[in-house]
VEXKOL-601183 format. One record per residue (C-alpha): residue number from 1; chain; x, y, z. Coordinates in steps of 0.2 Angstrom, whole numbers, plus 5000, padded with zeros to 4 digits. Example, Ala and Ser with C-alpha at 12.3 -4.5 7.8 and 13.67 -1.06 7.14 Angstrom:
% VEXKOL-601183
  pos  unit    px    py    pz
    1     A  5062  4978  5039
    2     A  5068  4995  5036
This chain:
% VEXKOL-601183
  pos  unit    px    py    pz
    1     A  4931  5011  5172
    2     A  4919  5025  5167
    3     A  4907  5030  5153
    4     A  4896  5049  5153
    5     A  4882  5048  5142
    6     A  4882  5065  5138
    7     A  4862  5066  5128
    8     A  4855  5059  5142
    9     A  4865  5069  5154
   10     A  4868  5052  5164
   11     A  4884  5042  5171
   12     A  4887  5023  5175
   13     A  4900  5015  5182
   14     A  4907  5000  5185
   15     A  4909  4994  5204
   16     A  4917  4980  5203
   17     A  4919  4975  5221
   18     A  4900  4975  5224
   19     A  4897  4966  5206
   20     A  4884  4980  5200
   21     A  4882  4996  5190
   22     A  4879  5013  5198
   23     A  4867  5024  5189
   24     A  4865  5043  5192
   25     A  4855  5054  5182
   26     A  4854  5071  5188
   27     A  4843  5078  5198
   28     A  4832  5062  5201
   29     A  4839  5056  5218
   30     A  4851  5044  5224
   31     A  4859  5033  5213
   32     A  4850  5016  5209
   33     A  4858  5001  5208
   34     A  4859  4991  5194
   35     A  4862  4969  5197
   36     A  4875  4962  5185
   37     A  4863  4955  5172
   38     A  4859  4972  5165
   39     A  4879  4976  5167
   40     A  4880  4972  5147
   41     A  4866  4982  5141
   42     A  4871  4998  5149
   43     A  4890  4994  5144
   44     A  4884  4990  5125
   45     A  4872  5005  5128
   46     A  4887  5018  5131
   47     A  4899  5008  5119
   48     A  4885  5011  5105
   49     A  4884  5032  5108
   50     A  4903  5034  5108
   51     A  4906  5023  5092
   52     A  4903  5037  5081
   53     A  4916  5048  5089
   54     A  4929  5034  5087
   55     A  4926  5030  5070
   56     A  4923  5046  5062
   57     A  4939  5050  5049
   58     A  4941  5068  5042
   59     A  4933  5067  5021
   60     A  4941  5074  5007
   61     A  4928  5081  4997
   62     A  4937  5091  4982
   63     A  4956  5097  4976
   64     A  4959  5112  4968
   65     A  4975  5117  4961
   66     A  4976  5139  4957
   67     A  4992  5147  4950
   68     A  4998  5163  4953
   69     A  5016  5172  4945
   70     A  5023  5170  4959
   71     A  5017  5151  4965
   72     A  5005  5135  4965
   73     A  4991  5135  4977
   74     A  4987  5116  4981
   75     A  4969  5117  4990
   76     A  4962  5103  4999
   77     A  4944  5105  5006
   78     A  4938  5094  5022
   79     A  4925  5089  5031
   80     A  4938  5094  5048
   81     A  4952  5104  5050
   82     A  4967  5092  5047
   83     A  4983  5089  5057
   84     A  4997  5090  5044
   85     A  5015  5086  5039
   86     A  5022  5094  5023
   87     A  5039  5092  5015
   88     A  5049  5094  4999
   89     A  5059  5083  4990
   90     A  5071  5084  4976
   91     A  5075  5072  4960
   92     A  5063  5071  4957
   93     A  5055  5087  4965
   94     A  5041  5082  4974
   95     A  5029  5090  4991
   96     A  5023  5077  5000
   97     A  5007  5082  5011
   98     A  5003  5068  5027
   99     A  4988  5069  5032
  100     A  4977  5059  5046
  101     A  4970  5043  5038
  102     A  4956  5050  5026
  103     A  4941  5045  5017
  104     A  4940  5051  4998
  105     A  4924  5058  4993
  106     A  4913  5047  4977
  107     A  4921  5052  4966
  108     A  4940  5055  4971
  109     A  4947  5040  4963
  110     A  4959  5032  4978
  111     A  4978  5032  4969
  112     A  4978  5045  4958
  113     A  4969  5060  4947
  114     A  4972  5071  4934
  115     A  4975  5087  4944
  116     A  4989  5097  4937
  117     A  4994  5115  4932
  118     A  5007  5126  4937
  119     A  5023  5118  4947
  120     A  5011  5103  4948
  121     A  5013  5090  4934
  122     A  5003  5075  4942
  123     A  4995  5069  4959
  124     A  4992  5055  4970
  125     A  4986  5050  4987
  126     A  4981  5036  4996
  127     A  4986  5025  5013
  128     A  5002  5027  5017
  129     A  5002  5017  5032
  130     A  4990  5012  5047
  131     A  4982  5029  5051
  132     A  4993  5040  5040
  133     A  4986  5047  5023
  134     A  4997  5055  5009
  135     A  4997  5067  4995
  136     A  5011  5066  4984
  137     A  5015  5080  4970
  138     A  5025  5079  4957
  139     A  5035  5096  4951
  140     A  5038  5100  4934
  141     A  5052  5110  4941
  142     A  5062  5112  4958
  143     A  5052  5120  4970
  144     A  5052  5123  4989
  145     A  5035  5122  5004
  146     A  5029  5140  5005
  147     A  5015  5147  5016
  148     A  5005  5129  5023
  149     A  4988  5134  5034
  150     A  4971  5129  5036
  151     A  4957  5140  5033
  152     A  4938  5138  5044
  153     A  4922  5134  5035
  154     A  4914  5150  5026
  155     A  4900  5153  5014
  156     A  4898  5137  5005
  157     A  4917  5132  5009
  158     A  4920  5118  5023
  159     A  4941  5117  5027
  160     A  4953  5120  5017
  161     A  4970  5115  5020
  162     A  4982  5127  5009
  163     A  4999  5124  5002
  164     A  5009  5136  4993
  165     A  5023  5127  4983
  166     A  5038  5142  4976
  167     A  5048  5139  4963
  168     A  5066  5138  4967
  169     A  5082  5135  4958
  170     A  5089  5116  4961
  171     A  5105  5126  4969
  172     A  5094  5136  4979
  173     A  5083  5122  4986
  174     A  5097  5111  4991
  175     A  5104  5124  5001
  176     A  5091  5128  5011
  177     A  5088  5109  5019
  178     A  5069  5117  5022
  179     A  5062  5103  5036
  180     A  5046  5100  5038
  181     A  5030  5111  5040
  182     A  5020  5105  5056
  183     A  5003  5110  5060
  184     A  5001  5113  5078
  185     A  4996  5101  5089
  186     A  5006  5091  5075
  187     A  5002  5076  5065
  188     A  5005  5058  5075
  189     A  5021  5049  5068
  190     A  5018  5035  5056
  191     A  5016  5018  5061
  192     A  5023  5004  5053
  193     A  5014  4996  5040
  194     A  5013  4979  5047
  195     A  5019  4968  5062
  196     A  5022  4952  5053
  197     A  5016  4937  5064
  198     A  5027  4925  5071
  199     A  5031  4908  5062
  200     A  5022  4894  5074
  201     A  5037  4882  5080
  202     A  5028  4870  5077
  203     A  5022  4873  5059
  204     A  5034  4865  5049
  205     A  5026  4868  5034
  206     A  5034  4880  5019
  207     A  5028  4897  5021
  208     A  5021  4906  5005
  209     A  5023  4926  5005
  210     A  5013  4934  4990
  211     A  5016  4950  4988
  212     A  5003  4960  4979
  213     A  5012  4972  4970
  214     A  5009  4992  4973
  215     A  4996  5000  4985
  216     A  4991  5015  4993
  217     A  4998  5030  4988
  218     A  5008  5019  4973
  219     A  4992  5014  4961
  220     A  5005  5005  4948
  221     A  4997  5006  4929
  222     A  4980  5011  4926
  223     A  4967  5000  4914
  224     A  4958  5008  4900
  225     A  4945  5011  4912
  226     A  4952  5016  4927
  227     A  4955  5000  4936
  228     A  4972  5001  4947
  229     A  4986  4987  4945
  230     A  4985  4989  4964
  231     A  4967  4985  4963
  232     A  4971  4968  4952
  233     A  4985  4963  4962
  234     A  4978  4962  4980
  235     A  4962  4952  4970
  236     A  4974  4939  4963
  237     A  4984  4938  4978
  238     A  4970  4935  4990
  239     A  4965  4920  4978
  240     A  4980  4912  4977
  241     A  4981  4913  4995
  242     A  4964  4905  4997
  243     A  4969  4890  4984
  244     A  4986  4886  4992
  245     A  4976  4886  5012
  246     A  4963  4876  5004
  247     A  4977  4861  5002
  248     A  4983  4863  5020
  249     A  5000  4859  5015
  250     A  5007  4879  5016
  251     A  5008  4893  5027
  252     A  5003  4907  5017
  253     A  5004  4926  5023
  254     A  5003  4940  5012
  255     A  5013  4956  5013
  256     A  4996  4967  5013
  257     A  4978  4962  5014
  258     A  4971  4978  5011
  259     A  4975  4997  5000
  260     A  4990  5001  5007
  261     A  5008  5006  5005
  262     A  5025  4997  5008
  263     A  5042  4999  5003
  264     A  5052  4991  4992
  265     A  5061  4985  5005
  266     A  5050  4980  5020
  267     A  5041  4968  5007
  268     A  5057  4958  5006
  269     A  5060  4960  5025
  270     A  5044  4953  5028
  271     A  5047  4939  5016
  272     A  5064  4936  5025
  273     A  5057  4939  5045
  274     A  5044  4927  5040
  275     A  5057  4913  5036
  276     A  5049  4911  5019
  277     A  5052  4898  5009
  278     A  5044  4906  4991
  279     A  5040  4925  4990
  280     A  5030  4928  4974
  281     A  5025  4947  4969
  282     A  5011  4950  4958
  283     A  5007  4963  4944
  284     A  4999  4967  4930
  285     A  5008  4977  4916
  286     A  5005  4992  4904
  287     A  5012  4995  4887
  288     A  5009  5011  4874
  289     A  5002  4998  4861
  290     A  4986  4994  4865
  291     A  4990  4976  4855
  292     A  5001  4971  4867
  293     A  4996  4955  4878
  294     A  5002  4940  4888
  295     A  5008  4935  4903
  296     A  5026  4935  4911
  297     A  5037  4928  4923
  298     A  5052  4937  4930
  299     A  5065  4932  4941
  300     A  5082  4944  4948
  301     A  5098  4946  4937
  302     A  5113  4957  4937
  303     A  5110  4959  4920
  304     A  5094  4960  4911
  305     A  5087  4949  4897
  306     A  5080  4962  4885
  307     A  5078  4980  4885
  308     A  5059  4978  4890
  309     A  5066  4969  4905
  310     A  5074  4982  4910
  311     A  5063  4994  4907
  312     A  5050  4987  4917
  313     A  5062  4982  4934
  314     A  5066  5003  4932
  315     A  5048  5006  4933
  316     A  5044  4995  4948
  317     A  5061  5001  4956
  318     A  5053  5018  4957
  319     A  5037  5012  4969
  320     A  5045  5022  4983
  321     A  5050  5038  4973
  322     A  5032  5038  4969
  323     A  5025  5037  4985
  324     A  5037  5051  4991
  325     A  5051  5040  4999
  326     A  5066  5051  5005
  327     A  5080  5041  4997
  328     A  5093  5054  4995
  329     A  5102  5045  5011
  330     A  5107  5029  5005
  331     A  5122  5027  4993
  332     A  5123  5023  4979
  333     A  5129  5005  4982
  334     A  5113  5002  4994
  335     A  5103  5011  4981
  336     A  5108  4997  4966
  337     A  5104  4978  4967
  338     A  5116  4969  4978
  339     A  5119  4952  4971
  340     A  5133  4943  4978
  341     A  5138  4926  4982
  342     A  5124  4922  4994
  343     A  5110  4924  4981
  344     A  5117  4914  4967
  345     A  5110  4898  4975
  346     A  5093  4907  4979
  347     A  5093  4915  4961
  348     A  5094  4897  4954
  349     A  5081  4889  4966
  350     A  5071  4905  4960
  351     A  5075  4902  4943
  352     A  5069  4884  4941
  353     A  5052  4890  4951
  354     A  5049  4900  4936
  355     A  5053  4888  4923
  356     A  5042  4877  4930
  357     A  5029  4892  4933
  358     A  5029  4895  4914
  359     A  5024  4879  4909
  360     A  5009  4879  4921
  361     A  5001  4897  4916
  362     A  5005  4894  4897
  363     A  4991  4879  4900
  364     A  4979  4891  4904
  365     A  4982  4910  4899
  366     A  4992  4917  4886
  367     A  5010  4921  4888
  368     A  5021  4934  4880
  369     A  5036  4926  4870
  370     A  5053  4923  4881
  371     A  5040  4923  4896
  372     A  5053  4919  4908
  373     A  5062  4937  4910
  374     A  5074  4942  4922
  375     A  5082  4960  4926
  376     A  5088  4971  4942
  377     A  5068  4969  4951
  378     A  5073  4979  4968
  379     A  5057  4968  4975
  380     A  5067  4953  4973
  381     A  5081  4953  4978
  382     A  5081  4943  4996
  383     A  5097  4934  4998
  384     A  5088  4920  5008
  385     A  5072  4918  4999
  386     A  5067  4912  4980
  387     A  5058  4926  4974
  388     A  5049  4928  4957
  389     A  5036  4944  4952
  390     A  5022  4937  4939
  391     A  5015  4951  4928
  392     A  4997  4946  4926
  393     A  4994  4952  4909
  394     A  4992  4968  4902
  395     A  4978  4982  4908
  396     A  4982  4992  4891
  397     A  4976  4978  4883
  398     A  4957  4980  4881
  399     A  4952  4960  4880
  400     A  4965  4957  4892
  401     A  4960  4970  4905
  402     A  4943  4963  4904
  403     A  4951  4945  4907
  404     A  4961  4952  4921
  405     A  4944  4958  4929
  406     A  4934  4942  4928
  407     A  4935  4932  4943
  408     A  4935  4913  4931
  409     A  4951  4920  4925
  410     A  4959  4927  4942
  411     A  4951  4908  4952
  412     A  4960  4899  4935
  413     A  4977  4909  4933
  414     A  4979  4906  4952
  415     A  4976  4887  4952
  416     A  4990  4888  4940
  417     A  5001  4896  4950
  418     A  4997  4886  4965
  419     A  5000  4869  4956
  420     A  5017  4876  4950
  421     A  5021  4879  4970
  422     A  5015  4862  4972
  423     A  5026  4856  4959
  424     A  5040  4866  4966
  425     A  5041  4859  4984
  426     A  5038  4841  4979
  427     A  5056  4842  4968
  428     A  5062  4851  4983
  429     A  5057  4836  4995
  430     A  5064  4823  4979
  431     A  5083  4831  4980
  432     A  5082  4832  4997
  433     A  5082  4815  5000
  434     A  5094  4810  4989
């Protein structure tokens, strides 16, 4: 094991066999050696010097969007010149820029902004997964990657990473298959967003999952003043995880514990790799009428209990499309809720959670009427594990949003929640013993 400490032009080493440190600065004679009770201070010394280098991430320090008759020039300016991965997909036409896990100026708000013009109708960007940052654009229309470079620091300009997007016909696009735009050396591939822990044997307790809905790239609604559902949801989950540890009777994990994205599917393989025996996925909700408020509880159905049900399981379905999830290679059938015989006993378990669940928040928030709703939720649809998603409240709402931020509300809702598991699980342990 070595370390060069390049500012004081000096190298130490570790000589293990003689249980000392050899320390040679040039031109000052033979090395010196160094008895293992300074061993630590040089080694923390050199750790401390090369910290900086590890640790420093590329910063995003503006976006400007320029259109021309021919195409939409999408500028990103950085602190370093990037390694990238750039893409398009269709329906909905999107690029998709991945980029090495960034830091977003003050200022850049993490999720989403109101950059648009030309072929770009929206954007957002966030974690994608562990050391992966992404860029997703949303097309009015079809269009393809042109030109993609990076240009070096000039004037009052640091990089800028350049994307051309062209508009194309539909037709013309799907013929061309166009792959991926690497930049050269190219972009790492991308991790996977968790490695779930293995269940103890000897933990025989019921295992919680709560998903906190959203993240990343995928901000979910926005509040009236530009708080992120992703932001509420990870807040409320982290404190119903703290409640339900606190009574020693569960083992609680969560599917992220920080602004990241997952897939639709991966939260309800982790839930089902976990062996859990409750996976609960929070949300707060959005409405065009500002009057709006109320809790809800949701659980899976092939068929939807009202038209807003439905509605909102559309919504939430799209999470991947949003974060720029290629899904054009699953069929249809895949594509759709899959609710067969195997559920129906979960789906009743899930169900009764819920009922139960309603009564418990209506003591302490306020509930929308018909609170317990079901529709096609793609999050909840584990054949193995009762699954309900809570919407919170609503951050269209302006009294409600401001609820929804307090942390009396989020330490009273959860208590709430957690009595209802506690509930649960004891008329669980009752009818299995008779």
């Amino acid at each position: 094991m070595s370390w060069r400490i390049d500012k004081c032009h000096a190298s130490c080493s570790l000589r293990p066999d003689a249980g000392a440190i050899l320390l040679r600065a040039g031109g000052l004679g033979p090395p010196t050696v160094i008895r293992p009770m300074i061993r630590m201070f040089l080694f923390s010394i050199c750790l401390v010097l090369a910290a900086p280098v590890a640790l420093a991430q590329p910063t995003v320090s503006k976006v400007r969007i320029g259109e021309h008759p021919d195409k939409t020039r999408f500028v990103m300016e950085l602190s370093e010149a990037p390694r990238y991965r750039v893409f398009a997909l269709p329906d909905p036409f999107r690029v998709v820029i991945d980029l090495p896990e960034l830091r977003w100026a003050s200022g850049e708000n993490e999720g989403r902004n109101d950059r648009k013009g030309g072929l770009i109708a929206a954007m957002r960007f966030g974690l994608f997964a562990p050391g992966t940052s992404r860029v997703v654009l949303d097309l009015r229309a079809p269009g393809q990657v042109g030109q993609v470079f990076v240009l070096p620091p000039e004037g009052n300009y640091p990089y800028r990473l350049v994307v051309d997007v062209i508009p194309v016909s539909r037709a013309r696009f799907l013929a061309a298959r166009a792959g991926p735009i690497l930049s050269d050396p190219p972009l790492d591939p991308t991790a996977s967003a968790f490695a779930p822990p293995p269940k103890p044997k000897a933990d025989e307790r019921p295992t919680i999952v709560i998903d906190p809905g959203h993240g990343g790239v995928d901000p979910g609604s926005r509040s009236l003043t530009g708080v992120d559902e992703k932001t509420i949801a990870l807040a409320y989950a982290r404190e119903l995880k703290r409640q339900l540890e606190a009574r020693g009777r569960y083992r609680v994990v969560l599917t992220r514990d920080k602004d990241i994205f997952l897939r639709l599917r991966d939260r309800v393989g982790f839930a089902e790799r976990m062996a859990g025996d409750l996976f609960v996925s929070l949300h707060a909700n959005n409405h065009k009428s500002g009057r709006i408020r109320g809790a809800s509880v949701y659980t899976l159905s092939d068929t939807a209990s009202d038209a807003e049900a439905a509605a909102l399981a559309a919504k939430e379905n799209k999470a991947d499309i949003i974060a720029g999830i290629n899904l054009s290679d699953q069929t249809e059938v895949v594509s759709k809720i899959l609710i067969d015989l195997a559920q129906r006993e979960t789906m009743n378990l899930s169900k009764q959670f819920a009922n139960g669940l309603v009564d418990e928040m209506g003591k302490v928030t306020k509930l929308l009427g018909n609170t317990h709703r079901s529709a096609g939720f793609a999050v909840l649809k584990s054949a193995t594990v009762p699954s309900i998603l809570i919407e919170i409240g609503y951050l269209s709402n302006k009294a409600e949003e401001r609820l929804l931020r307090s942390k009396k509300h989020r330490i009273v809702v959860s208590r709430a929640i957690a009595v209802a598991i506690e509930t649960y699980f004891e008329q669980q342990t009752t009818l299995n013993r008779i």
